[in-house]
N, C-alpha and C positions, 0 to 999 in steps of 0.2 A: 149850455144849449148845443145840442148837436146840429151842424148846419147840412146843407144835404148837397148832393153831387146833381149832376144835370138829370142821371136816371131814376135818381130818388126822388128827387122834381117832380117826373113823371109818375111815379106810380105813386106816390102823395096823390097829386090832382087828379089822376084813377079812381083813387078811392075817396075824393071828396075833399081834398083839400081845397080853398081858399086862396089864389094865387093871384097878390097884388105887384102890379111895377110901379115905382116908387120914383123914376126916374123922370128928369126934364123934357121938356118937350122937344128941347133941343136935342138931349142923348136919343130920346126915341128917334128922331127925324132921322140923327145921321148914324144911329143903330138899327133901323127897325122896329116895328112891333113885338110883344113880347108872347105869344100866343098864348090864347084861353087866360087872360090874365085883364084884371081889372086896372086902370090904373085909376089911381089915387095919389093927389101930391103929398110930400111928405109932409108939409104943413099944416094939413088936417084929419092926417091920418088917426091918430088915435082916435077923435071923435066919430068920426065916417065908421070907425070899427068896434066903438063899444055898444054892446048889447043893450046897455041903458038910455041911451043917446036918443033922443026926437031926432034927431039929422042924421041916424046911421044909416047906412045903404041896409038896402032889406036881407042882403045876404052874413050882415052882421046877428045871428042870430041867439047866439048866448057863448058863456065864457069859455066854453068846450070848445068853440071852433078851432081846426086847425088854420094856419093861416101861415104862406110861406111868401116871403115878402123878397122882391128879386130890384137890383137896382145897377149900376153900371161896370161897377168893379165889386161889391159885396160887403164893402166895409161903409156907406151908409144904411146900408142894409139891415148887419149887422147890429148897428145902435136902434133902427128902428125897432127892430124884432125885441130887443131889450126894453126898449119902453113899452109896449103891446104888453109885455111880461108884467112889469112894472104896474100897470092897470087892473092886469088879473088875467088876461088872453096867455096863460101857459102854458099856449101848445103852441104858440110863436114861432117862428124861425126862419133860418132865408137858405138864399143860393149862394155858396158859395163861391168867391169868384164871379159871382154876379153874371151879366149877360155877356162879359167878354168872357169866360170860360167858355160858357153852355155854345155859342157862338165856334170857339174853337175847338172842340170837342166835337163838332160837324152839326148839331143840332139849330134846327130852322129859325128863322126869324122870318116877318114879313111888313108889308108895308099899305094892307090893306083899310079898312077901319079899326079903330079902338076902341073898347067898352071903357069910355071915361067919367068918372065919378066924382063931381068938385063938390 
């Protein structure tokens, strides 16, 4: 799985990616928001995101979707995106480095509302 840098981030969700934060409510609180990014806990992630699911979010919409899954440091991240795999979602994959990268790398965070999916 190729995991992507903070700019590939961007121009993935440019062109239509799929971008979920994965992380607690507590890393969000005392990291920020993850922008343009849905969050979803990781607890019911895979269902929220299979295309066959009665309780998927509506942006779950067949096994194509790209979907790049961002979470604190990149390594639950990483295991999430491998289970999405795992179901048939193949185009999976996160950030690496997670939000403390993209964060230090100059890129925004904020602390406004969040599009939350339970």
């Amino acid at each position: 799985m190729e995991r992507l840098s903070p700019a590939q981030l961007l121009a993935e969700r440019a062109a239509g990616a799929l971008v979920v934060d994965t992380r607690t409510p507590a890393h969000r609180a005392a990291q920020g928001e993850f922008p343009g990014a849905l969050v979803i806990d990781r607890t019911v992630l895979e269902w929220r995101l299979d295309p066959t699911c009665p309780y998927r979010v509506p942006e779950a919409t067949g096994w194509d979707l790209r979907v790049v899954l961002v979470c604190r440091h990149g390594y639950s991240s990483s295991l999430a995106a491998a289970s999405l795999r795992a179901i048939g979602l193949s185009r999976a994959t996160d950030l690496d480095g997670g939000v403390e990268r993209w964060m230090a790398e100059g890129f925004a965070v904020h602390h406004g509302p969040v599009d939350l999916r339970e």
